[in-house]
C-alpha positions in Angstrom: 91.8 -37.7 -23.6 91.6 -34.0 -22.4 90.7 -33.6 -18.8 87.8 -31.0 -18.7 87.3 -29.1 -15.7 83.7 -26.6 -15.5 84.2 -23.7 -13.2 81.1 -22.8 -11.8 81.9 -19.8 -10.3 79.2 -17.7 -12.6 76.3 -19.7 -11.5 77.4 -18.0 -8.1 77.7 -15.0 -9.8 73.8 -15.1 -10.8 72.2 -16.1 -7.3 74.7 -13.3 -5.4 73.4 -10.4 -8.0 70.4 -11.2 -6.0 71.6 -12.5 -2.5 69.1 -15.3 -3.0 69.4 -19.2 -2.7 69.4 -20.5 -6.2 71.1 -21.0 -9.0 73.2 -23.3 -7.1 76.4 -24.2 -7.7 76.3 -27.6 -6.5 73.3 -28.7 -8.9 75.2 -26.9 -11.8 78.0 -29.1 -10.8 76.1 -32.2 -10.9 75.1 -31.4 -14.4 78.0 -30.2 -15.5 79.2 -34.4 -14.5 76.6 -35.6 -16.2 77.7 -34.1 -19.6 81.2 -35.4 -19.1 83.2 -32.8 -16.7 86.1 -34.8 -15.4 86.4 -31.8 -12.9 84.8 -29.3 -11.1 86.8 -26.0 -10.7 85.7 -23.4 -8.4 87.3 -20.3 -6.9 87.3 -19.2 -3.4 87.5 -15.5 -3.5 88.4 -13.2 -0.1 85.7 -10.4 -0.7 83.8 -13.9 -1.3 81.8 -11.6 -4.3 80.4 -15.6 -5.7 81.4 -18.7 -4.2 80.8 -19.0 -0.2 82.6 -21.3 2.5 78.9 -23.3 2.5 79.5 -23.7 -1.2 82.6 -25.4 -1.0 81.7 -27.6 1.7 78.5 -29.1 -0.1 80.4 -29.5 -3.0 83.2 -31.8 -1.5 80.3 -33.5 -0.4 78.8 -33.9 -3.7 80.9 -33.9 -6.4 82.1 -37.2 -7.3 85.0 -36.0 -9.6 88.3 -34.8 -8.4 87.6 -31.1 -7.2 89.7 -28.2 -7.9 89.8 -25.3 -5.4 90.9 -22.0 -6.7 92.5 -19.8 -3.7 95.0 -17.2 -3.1 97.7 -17.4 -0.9 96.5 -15.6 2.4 96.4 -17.6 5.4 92.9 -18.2 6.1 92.0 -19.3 2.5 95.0 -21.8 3.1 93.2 -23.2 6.0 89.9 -23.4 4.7 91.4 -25.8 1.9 93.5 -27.8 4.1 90.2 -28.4 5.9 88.0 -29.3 3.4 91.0 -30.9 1.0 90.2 -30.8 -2.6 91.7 -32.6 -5.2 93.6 -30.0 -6.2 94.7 -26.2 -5.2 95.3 -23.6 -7.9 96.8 -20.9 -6.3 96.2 -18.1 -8.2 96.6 -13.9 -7.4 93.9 -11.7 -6.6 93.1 -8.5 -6.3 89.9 -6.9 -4.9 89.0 -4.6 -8.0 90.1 -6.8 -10.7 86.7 -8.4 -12.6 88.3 -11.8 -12.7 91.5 -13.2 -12.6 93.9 -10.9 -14.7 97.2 -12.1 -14.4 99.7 -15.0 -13.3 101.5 -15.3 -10.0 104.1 -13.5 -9.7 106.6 -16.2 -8.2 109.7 -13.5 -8.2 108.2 -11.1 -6.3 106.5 -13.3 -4.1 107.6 -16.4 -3.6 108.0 -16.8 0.0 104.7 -16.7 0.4 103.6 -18.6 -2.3 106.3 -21.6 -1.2 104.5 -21.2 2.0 100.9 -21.7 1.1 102.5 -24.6 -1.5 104.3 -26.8 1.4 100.9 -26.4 3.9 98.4 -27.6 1.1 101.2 -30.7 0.0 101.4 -31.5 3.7 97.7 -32.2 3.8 97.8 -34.3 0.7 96.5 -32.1 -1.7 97.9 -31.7 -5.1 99.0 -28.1 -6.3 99.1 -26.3 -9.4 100.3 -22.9 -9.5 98.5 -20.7 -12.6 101.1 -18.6 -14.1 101.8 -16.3 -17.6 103.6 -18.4 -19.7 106.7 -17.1 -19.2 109.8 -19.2 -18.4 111.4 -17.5 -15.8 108.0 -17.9 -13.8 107.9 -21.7 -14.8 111.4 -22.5 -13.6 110.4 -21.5 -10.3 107.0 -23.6 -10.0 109.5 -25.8 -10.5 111.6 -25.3 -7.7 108.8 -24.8 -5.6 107.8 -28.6 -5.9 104.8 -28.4 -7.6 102.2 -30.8 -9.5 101.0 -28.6 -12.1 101.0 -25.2 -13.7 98.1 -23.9 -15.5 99.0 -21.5 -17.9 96.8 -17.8 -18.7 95.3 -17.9 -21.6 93.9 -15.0 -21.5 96.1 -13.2 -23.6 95.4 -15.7 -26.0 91.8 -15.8 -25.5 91.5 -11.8 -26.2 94.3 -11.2 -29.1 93.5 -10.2 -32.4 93.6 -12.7 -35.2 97.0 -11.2 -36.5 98.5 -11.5 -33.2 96.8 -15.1 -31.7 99.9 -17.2 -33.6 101.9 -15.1 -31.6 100.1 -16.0 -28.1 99.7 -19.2 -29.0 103.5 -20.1 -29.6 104.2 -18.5 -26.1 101.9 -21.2 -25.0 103.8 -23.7 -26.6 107.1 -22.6 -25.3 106.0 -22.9 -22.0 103.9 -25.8 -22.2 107.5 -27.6 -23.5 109.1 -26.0 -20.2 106.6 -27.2 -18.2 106.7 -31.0 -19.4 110.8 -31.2 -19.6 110.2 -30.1 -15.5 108.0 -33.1 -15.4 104.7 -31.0 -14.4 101.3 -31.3 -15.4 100.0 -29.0 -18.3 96.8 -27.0 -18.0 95.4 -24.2 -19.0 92.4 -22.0 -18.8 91.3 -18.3 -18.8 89.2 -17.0 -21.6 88.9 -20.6 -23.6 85.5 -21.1 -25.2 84.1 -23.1 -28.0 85.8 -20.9 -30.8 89.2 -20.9 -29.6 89.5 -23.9 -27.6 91.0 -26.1 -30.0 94.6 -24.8 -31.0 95.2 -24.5 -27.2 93.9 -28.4 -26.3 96.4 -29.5 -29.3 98.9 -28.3 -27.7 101.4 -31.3 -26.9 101.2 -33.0 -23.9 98.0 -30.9 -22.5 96.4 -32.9 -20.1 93.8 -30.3 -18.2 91.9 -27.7 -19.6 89.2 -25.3 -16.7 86.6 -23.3 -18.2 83.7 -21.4 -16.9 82.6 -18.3 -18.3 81.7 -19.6 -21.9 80.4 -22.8 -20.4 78.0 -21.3 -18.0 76.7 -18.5 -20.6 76.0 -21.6 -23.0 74.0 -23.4 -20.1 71.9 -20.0 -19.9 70.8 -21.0 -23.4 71.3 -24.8 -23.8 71.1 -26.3 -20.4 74.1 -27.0 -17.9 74.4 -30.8 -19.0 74.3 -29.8 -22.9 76.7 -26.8 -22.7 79.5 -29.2 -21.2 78.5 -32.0 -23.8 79.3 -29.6 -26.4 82.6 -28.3 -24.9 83.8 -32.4 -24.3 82.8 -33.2 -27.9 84.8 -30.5 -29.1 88.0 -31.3 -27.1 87.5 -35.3 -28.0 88.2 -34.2 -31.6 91.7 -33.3 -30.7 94.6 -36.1 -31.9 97.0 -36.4 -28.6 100.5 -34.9 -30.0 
């Protein structure tokens, strides 16, 4: 079975538009269980624009899934996670203007830093996935770096035209075989929702898929609980390759 993990990053997103208390995070994330999340994803940002340091420490006191802590590689979002110690640690690249995550790491150009940030959060028993483009050069050194996972962008994928998705998705594929013959997790996320889910989740080996954005804007209409129901029915359709 397909691991599903619900990012509730937008319910943030809702309650800061108005710097009030609710929606909250943490109820969305109980719901989100109830319909059949095996995880609960959720992204630490350093301009801090939705998720707070209060929401991640009620949530690793709630949620009674693994939990999967989005950070970048500074310093002090290293140390809030080695202090609160998630399940897991996607380490992903951020920049201040970008609306959401809109690329890989770049482990070439910066992989001191990120082999850094990688040995502190292994040290403290926490498992780490790096999310990269699905490019192979970028994969060979994840797996150098020791990691437990890479999540691959889908984004490209997610936002291609219909001539052109084939095309996305075979990169996928490529790297997804990478990935396994280096012994690493597969996941994916980024732009996945209930129309394009499926060709990625059939992908051999997949084990993890993290979405958010669709999920949450089908909650606004369905209902938290229903919204993930529908995304876990969809993904317990696929045949394991």
């Amino acid at each position: 079975m397909i691991e599903l993990g619900v990012n509730v990053d937008h319910v943030a997103t809702v309650r800061q538009a108005r710097r009030t208390y609710e929606p909250d995070p943490a109820i969305a994330a109980a719901l989100a269980e109830q319909g059949g999340a095996d995880g609960i994803t959720f992204h630490l940002r350093e301009d801090r624009r939705h998720i707070q340091e209060r929401d991640v420490d009620v949530l690793m006191k709630t949620v009674t899934v693994k939990t999967n802590l989005e950070i970048a590689c500074d310093e002090p979002t290293v140390d809030i996670a080695c202090r609160y110690k998630p399940t897991w640690a996607l380490l992903v690249p951020e920049g201040r203007q970008e609306v959401t995550t809109e690329g890989g790491l770049n482990l070439t150009a910066d992989r001191g830093r990120v082999a850094r940030a990688v040995e502190r959060l292994r040290e403290q028993g926490i498992l780490v996935s790096l999310f990269l483009d699905p490019d192979l050069e970028q994969i060979d050194a994840a797996e150098q770096l020791g990691v437990d996972a890479v999540e691959l962008h889908t984004g490209p994928y997610a936002n291609a035209s219909a001539a052109s998705r084939p095309d996305e998705l075979q990169r996928l594929a490529s790297a997804g075989q990478r990935i396994r013959q280096a012994g690493l997790r597969l996941h994916a996320g980024h732009g996945l929702n209930y129309v394009n889910v499926r060709p990625v989740a059939a992908l051999p080996e997949m084990i993890e898929l993290n979405i958010g954005h669709a999920i949450v804007s089908r909650a606004v209409m369905v209902g938290m609980r229903d919204a993930v129901a529908e995304m876990r029915r969809l993904l317990d359709l696929i045949q394991p390759v």
